[in-house]
C-alpha positions as CSV (number, residue, x, y, z in Angstrom):
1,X,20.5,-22.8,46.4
2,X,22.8,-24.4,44.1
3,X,20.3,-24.8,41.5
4,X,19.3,-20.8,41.5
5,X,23.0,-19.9,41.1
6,X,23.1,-22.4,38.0
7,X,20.3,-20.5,36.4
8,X,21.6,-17.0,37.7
9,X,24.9,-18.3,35.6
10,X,22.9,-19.5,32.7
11,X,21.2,-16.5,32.4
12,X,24.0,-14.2,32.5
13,X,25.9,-16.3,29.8
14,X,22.9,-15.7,27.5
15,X,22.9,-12.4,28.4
16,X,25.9,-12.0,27.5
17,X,26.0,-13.9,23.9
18,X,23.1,-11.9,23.2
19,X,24.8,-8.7,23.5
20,X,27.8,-10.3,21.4
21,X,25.1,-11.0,18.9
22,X,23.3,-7.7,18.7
23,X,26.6,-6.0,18.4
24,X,28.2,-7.7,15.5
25,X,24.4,-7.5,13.3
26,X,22.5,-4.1,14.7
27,X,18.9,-5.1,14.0
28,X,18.0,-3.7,10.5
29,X,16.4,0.1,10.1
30,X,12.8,0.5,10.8
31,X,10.8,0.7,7.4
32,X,10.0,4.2,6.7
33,X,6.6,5.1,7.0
34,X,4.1,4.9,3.7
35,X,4.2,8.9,2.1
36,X,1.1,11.1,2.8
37,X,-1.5,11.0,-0.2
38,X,-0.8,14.1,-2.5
39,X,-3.2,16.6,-1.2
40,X,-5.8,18.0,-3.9
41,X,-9.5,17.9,-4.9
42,X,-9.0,14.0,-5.8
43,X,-8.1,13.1,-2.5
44,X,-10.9,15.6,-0.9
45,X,-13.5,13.6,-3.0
46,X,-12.1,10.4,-2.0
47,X,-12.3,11.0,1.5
48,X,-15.7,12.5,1.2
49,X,-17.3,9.8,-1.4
50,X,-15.4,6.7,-1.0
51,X,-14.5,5.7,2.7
52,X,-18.2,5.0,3.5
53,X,-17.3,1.5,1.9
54,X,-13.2,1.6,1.6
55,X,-10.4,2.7,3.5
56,X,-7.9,4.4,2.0
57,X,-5.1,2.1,2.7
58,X,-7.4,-0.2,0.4
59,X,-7.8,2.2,-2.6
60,X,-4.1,3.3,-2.5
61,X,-2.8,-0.2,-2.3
62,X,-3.7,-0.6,-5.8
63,X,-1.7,0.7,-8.9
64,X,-4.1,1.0,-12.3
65,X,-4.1,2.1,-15.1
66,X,-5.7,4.9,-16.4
67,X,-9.1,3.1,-18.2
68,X,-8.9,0.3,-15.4
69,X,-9.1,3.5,-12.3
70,X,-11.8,4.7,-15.0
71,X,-13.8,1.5,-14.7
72,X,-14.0,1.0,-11.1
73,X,-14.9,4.2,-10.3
74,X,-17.7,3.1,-12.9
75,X,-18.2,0.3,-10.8
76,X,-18.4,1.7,-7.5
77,X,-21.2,4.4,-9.1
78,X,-23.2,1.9,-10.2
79,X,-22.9,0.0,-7.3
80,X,-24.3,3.1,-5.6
81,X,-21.5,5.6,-4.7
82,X,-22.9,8.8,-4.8
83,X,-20.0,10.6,-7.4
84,X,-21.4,12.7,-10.1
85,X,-19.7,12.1,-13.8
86,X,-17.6,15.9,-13.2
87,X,-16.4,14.2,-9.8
88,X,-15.8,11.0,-11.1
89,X,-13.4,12.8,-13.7
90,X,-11.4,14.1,-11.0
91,X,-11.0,10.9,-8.4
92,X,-10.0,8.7,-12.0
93,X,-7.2,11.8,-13.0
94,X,-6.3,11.7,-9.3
95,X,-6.3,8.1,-8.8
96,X,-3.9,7.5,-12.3
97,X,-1.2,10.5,-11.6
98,X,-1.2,9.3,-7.8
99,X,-1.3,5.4,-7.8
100,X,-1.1,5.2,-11.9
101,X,0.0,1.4,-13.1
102,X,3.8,0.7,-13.4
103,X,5.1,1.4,-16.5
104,X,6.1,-1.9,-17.6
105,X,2.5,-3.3,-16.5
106,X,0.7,-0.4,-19.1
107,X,3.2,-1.2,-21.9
108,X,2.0,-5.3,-22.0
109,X,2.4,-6.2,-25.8
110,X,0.2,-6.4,-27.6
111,X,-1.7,-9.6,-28.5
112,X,-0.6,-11.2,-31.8
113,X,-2.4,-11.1,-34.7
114,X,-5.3,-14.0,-35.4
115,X,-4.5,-16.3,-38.4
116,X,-7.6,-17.0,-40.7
């Protein structure tokens, strides 16, 4: 008996340090939830032509550049994604305005010049 009111005891002293502790440092804000893709023809085709091998958390987890959204789509066509060249035109232009590189990572000096 005596040992259940020890832990009765002990347990109500931890409750009640952890309510101390919660009150002085409220647990921090849930992260807000990821945006909705922009709707549009780009997405459409994406969802249509790409999911078969790719989520979309997978595609839009990545930030390109222009020519590099360019050559994967490439990629992925050649590696049998059925896209035709007008469509391909249109998931690149989507991909770049929606998921486009940060600017600092497209404006990368340029390489110095080669001495002879």
């Amino acid at each position: 008996m005596r040992n259940i009111l020890l832990t009765l005891a002990a347990m109500a002293s931890l409750t009640a340090l952890g309510a101390r502790a919660l009150a002085a440092d409220p647990p921090a804000a849930a992260a807000p939830a990821a945006a909705a893709p922009a709707a549009g023809p780009g997405l459409d085709l994406i969802n249509q032509r790409c999911i078969f091998c790719h989520n979309t958390a997978q595609i839009f987890s990545q930030h390109k550049s222009p020519a590099a959204w360019s050559a994967t789509v490439e990629q992925m066509a050649n590696r049998g994604a059925e896209v035709s060249p007008e469509e391909m035109k249109i998931i690149v232009d989507y991909l770049a305005k929606n998921y486009g590189a940060p600017a600092a990572a497209e404006a990368s000096p340029s390489a110095p010049p080669q001495k002879n």
